[in-house]
C-alpha positions, 0 to 999 in steps of 0.5 A: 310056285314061290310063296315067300312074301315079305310083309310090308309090317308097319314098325310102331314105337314104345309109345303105342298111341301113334296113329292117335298122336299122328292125328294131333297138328295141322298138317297134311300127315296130321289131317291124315292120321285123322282120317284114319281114326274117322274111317277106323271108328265112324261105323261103330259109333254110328251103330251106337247112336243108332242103337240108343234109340236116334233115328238113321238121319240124326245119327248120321248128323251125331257122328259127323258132328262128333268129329267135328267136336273132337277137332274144334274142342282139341280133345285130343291134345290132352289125350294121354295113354295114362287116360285108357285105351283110346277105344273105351276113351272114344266111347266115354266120349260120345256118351258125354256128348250125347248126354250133355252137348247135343241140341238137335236144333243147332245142329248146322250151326255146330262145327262150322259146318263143315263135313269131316266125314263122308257118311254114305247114310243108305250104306250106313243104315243098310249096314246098321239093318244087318245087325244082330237084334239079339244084340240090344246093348249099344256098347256091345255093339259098338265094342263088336263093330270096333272088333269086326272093323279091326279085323277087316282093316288088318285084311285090307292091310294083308291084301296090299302086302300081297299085292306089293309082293306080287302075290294077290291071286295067293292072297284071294285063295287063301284068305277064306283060310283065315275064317275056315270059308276055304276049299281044300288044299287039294282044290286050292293047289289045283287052282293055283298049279301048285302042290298041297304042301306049297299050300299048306306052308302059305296058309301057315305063313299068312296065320302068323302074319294075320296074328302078328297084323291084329298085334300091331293095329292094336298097338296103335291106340293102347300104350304098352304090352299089357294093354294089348294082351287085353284089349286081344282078350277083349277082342275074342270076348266081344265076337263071342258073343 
């Protein structure tokens, strides 16, 4: 078996603020960006209004209303690597909102009406239901759900690299290696008709790749090395708990 693969590796510039940057416009590569950073972010902050005490409905209408603003008002044109790490300026952001600029009764008359996102509300409450309630602080969780959602983006990213190289069979029978959830090399190679060391050098091969992969999504909302050797700290911190 020929377990080399090429990794599609996204390249990111000195400016580490891409994605955010990306969604700055009008046009069709800008609405993208910015969608990326609705499906990046909407369910850890959805969590976090839940957890501050609004009921699923409200919540559902907080976030989506709170992307709305954050288009209309064009908070993100001023936004400046200089301001943080875009995780901790988005948290900042809702509290503001949510302590100054909610009236739950002009809701509909708010961003024009239009939907920004598509919030699945059963799948979102079914999610925010499955949530530890030991956790009862609404930043902890939210900063876990940013953790947890940027783990499963950069699996999502490493399962398309594998299906471009052709590898996707690889790809789901060692993935489990990742969060020791795995049978054994033996058990593996059997499944796959090849030998225990082909194995053991694709596990190794993925490691490093899925180290790299969580470096790079990092990088795309904080501005420098420093700040992604912290916020990987931070990352390990939070799941922790």
């Amino acid at each position: 078996m020929n377990d080399s693969i090429q990794p599609g590796a996204r390249d990111f510039c000195t400016t580490r603020w891409s994605m955010v940057r990306g969604a700055l416009g009008d046009g069709k590569q800008a609405r993208r960006a910015l969608e990326e950073l609705c499906k990046a972010y909407w369910y850890p902050l959805y969590a976090f209004v839940r957890r501050q005490g609004h009921q699923a409905h409200d919540a559902q209408d907080l976030t989506q209303e709170f992307f709305a603003r954050l288009i209309s008002k064009d908070w993100l044109e001023g936004l400046e690597p200089e301001r943080g790490k875009f995780r901790a300026w988005l948290l900042a952001s809702i509290k503001h909102f949510l302590c100054n600029e909610w009236d739950r009764d002009h809701a509909a008359k708010r961003g024009g009406g239009q939907v920004l996102l598509s919030i699945d509300e059963a799948t979102a409450e079914s999610r925010y239901l499955r949530e530890p309630v030991a956790v009862d602080n609404a930043e902890l969780l939210y900063d876990r759900r940013w953790a947890l959602t940027l783990l499963e983006r950069v699996m999502a990213r490493l399962r398309e690299e594998f299906s471009r190289a052709g590898k996707s069979e690889l790809f789901v029978a060692i993935k489990g290696t990742l969060t020791g959830d795995a049978p054994s090399y033996a058990e593996i190679a059997s499944q796959l008709d090849t030998t225990e060391g082909a194995v053991k050098a694709a596990v190794h091969r993925l490691r490093e790749r899925y180290r790299a992969a969580i470096r790079e999504e990092i990088a795309e909302t904080v501005d420098g090395a420093a700040e992604i050797e912290e916020e990987l700290r931070h990352l390990l911190a939070v799941l922790s708990h």
